[in-house]
One Martini backbone bead per residue (centre of mass of N, CA, C, O) as a GRO file, in nm:
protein
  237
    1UNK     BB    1   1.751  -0.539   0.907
    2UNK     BB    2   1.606  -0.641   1.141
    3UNK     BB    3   1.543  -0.914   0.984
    4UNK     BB    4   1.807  -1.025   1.067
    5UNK     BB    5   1.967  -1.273   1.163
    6UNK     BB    6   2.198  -1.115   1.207
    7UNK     BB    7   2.325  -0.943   1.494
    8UNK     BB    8   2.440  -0.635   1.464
    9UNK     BB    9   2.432  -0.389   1.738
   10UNK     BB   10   2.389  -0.124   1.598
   11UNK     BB   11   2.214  -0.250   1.371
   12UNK     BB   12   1.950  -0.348   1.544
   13UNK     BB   13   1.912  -0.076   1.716
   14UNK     BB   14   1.844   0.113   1.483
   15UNK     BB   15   1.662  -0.063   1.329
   16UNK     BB   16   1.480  -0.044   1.623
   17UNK     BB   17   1.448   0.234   1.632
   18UNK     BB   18   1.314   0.334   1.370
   19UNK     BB   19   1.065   0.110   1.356
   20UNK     BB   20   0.951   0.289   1.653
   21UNK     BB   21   0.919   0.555   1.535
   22UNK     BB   22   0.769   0.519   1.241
   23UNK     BB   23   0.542   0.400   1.379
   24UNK     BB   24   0.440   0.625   1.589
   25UNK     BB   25   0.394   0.816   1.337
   26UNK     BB   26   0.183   0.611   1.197
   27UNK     BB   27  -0.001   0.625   1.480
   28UNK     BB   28  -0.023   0.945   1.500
   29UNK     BB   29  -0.229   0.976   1.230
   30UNK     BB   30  -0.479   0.844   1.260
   31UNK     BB   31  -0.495   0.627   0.996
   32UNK     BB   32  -0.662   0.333   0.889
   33UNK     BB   33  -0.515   0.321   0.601
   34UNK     BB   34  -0.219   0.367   0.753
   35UNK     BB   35  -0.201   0.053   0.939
   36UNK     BB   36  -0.298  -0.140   0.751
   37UNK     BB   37  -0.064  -0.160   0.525
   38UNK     BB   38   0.166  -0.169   0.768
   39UNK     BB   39   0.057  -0.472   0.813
   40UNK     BB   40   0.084  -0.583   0.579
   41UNK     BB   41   0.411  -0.488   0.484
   42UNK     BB   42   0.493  -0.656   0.794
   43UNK     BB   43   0.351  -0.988   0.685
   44UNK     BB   44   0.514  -0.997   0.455
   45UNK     BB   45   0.798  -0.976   0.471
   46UNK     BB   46   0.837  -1.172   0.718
   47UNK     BB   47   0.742  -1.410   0.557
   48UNK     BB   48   0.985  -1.401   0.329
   49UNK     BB   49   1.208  -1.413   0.595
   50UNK     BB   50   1.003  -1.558   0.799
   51UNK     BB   51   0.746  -1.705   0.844
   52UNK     BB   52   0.732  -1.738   1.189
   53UNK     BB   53   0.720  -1.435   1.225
   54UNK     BB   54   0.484  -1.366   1.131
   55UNK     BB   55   0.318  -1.496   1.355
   56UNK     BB   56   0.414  -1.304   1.567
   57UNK     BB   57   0.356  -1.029   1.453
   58UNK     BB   58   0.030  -1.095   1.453
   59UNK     BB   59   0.015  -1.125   1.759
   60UNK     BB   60   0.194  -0.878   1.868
   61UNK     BB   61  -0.026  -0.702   1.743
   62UNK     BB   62  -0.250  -0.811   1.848
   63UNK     BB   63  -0.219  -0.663   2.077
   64UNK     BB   64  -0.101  -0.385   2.082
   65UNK     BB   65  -0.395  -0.312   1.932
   66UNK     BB   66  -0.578  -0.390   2.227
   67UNK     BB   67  -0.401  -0.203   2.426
   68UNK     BB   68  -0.452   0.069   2.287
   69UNK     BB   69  -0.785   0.048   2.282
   70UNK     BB   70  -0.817   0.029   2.604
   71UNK     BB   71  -0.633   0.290   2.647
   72UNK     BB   72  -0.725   0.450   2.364
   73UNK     BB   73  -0.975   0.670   2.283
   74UNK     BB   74  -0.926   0.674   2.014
   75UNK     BB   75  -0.775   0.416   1.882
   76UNK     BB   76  -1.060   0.301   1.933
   77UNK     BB   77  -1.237   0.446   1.752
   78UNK     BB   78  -1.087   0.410   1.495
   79UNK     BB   79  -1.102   0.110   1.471
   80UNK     BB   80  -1.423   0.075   1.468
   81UNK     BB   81  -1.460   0.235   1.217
   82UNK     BB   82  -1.394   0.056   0.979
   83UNK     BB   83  -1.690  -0.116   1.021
   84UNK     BB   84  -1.834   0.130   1.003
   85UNK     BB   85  -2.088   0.213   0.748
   86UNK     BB   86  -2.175   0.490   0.892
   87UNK     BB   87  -1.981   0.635   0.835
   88UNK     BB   88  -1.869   0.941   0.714
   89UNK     BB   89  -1.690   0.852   0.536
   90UNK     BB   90  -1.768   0.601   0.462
   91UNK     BB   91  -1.993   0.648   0.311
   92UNK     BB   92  -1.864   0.832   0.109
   93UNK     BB   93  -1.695   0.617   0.006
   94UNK     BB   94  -1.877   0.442  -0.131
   95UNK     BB   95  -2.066   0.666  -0.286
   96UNK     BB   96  -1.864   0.698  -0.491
   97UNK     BB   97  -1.810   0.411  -0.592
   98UNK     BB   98  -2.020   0.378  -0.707
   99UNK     BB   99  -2.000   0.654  -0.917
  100UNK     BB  100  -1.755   0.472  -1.059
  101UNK     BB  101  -1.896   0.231  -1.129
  102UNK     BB  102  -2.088   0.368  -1.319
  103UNK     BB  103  -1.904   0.454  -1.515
  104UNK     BB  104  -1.800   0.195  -1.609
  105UNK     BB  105  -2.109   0.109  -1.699
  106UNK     BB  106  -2.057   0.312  -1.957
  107UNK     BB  107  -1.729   0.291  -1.991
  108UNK     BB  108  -1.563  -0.041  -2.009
  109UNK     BB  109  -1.313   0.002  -2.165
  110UNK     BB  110  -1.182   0.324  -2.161
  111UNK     BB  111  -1.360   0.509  -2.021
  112UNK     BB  112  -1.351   0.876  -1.954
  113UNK     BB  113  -1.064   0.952  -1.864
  114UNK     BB  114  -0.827   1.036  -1.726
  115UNK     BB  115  -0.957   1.240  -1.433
  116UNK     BB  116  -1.282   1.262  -1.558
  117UNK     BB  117  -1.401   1.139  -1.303
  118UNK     BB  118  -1.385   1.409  -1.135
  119UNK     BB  119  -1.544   1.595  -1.375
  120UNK     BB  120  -1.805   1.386  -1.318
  121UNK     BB  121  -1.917   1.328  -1.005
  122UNK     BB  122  -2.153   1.520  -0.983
  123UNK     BB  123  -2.339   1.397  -1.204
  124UNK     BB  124  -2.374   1.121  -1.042
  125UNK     BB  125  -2.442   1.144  -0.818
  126UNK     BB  126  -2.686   1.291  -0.890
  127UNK     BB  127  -2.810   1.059  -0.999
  128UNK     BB  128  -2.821   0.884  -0.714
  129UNK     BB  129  -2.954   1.119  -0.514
  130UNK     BB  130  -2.656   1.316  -0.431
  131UNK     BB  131  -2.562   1.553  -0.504
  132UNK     BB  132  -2.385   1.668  -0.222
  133UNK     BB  133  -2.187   1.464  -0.251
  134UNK     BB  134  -1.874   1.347  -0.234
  135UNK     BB  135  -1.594   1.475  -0.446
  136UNK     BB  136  -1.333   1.338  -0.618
  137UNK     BB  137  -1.154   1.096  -0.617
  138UNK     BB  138  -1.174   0.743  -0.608
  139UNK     BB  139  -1.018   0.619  -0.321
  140UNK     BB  140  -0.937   0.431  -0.523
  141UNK     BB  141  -0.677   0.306  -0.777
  142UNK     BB  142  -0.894   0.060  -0.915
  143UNK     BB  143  -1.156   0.317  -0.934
  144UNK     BB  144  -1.013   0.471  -1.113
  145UNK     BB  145  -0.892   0.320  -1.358
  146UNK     BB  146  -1.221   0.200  -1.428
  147UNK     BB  147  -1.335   0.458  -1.494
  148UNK     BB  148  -1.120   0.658  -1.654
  149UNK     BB  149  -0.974   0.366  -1.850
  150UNK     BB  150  -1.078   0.089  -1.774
  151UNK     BB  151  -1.035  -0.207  -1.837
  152UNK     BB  152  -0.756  -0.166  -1.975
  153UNK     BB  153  -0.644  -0.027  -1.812
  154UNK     BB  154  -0.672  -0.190  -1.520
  155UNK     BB  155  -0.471  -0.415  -1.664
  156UNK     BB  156  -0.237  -0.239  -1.703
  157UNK     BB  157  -0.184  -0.188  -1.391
  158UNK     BB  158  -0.215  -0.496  -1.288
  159UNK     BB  159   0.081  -0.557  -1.473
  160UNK     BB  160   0.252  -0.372  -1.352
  161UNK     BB  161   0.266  -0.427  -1.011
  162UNK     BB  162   0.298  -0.763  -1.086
  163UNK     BB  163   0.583  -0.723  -1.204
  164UNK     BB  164   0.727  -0.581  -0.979
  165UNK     BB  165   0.671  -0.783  -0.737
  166UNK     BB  166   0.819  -1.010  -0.894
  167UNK     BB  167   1.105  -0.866  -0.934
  168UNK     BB  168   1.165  -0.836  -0.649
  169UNK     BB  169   1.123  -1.128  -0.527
  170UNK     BB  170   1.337  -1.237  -0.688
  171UNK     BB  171   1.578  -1.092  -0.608
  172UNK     BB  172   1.558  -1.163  -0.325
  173UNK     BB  173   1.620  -1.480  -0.368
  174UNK     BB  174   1.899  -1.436  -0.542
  175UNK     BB  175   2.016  -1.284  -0.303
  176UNK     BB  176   2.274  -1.329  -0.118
  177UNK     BB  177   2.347  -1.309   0.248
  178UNK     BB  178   2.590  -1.106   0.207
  179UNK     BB  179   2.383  -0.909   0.078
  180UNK     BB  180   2.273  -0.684   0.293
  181UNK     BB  181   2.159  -0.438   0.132
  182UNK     BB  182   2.017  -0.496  -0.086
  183UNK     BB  183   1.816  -0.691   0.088
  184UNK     BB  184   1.695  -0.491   0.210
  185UNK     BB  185   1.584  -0.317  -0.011
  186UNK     BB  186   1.411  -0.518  -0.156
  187UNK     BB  187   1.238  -0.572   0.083
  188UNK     BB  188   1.154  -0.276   0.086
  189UNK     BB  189   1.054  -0.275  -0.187
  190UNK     BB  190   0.807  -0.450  -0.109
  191UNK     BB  191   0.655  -0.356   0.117
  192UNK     BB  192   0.625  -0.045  -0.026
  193UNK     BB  193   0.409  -0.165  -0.226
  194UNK     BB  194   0.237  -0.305  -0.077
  195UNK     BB  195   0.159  -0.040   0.093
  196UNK     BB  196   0.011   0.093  -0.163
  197UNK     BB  197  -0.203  -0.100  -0.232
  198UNK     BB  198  -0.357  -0.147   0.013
  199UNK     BB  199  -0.397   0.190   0.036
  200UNK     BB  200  -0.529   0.154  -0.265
  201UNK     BB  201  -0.837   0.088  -0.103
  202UNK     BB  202  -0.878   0.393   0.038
  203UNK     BB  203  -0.662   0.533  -0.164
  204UNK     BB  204  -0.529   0.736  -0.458
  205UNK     BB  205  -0.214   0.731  -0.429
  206UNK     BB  206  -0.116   0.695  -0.725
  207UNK     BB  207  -0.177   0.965  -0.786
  208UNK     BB  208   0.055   1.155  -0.654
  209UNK     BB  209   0.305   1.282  -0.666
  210UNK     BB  210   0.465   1.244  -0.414
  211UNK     BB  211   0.409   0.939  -0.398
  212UNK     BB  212   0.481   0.846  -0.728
  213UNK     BB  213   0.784   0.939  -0.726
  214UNK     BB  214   0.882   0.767  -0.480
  215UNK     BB  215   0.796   0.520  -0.601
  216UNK     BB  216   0.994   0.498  -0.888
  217UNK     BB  217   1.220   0.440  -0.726
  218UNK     BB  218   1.148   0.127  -0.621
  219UNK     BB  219   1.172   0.070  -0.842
  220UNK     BB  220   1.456   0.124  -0.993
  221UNK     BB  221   1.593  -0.040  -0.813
  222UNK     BB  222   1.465  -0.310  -0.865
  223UNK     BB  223   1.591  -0.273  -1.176
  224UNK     BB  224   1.877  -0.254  -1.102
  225UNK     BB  225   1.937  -0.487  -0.910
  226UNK     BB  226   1.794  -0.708  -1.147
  227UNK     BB  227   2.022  -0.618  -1.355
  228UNK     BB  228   2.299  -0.690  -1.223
  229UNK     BB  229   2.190  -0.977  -1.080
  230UNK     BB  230   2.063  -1.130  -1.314
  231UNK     BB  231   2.253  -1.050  -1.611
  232UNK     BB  232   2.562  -1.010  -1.467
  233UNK     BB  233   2.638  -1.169  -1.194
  234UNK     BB  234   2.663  -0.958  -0.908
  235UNK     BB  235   2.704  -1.023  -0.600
  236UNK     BB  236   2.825  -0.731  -0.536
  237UNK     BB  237   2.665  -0.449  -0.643
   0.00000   0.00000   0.00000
């Protein structure tokens, strides 16, 4: 909504109230992977709604977390973690992958079993020389499926992602200017997918019952929206 050409005053300032509270309470999870996600699905929509918008939030978004990192000693640690291959995060992130990635190199079509990479993560760990390190899902939904269930598993579901992500795009294309809230819908029901999958490159989230049930509401609109207006030509929704 707010990134609608046409803005009445209400509509505006509300969906503007919106943006600014739930960016600060996004940014005081002080969470490195998300915080990168909705930077991802804030630069994917803009650009969709209007590709030169995008160029402005990437840069004014630059400015603001060069501002916050200069200002609070808190923002400024956690963005250099990011970097940081020796952060302890970061590490045992890192060698977890690892030993799901041997998990894969032994079981590489089907896999050991969804979630079954979970109740062996301590056999690999062990196995690379690290008992005691951090084990429990692959931190990861790419190295979750790729060692559950394999490359079938793992074409599976990226087959399934980019699937919605294209029916959701196409809705948005198809959808006149004048369905203001469809066309909302749409645009965020695009963020809220880019925001999960991007986020699903350092956190299992596709895992998470609160999230994935969440997540196929977000399916389900689009799919149900996009049988109205392309199926049955219904421009009123």
């Amino acid at each position: 909504l707010l990134l609608r050409k046409k803005r009445e005053g209400w509509l505006f300032w509300g969906s503007l109230a919106a943006v600014v509270l739930v960016g600060a309470s996004i940014l005081t999870t002080f969470t490195r992977g998300a915080w990168i996600a909705v930077a991802a699905a804030a630069l994917v929509m803009a650009w969709v709604a209007a590709p030169r918008l995008a160029s402005y939030i990437a840069i004014g978004g630059t400015a603001v977390a060069a501002a916050l990192a200069l200002t609070f000693e808190t923002v400024r640690t956690r963005l250099f973690q990011i970097v940081d291959p020796n952060h302890f995060s970061n590490n045992e992130r890192l060698f977890l992958w690892r030993a799901n990635w041997e998990m894969f190199k032994d079981y590489p079509i089907l896999g050991l079993g969804y979630s079954e990479n979970e109740n062996r993560a301590g056999e690999y760990v062990a196995r690379l020389g690290k008992p005691d390190a951090f084990t429990g899902h692959a931190h990861n939904n790419y190295l979750q499926f790729l060692s559950g269930t394999g490359l079938s598993g793992l074409l599976t579901y990226l087959f399934i992602i980019g699937f919605m992500i294209w029916i959701t795009y196409r809705l948005w294309k198809h959808l006149p200017e004048s369905a203001l809230w469809p066309r909302a819908i749409a645009l965020g029901a695009l963020g809220a997918q880019v925001l999960l999958h991007v986020g699903g490159l350092t956190e299992c989230n596709f895992k998470a019952g609160a999230t994935n049930h969440n997540f196929m509401m977000v399916w389900a609109l689009a799919i149900a929206f996009s049988y109205r207006q392309l199926r049955h030509k219904d421009p009123s929704l």
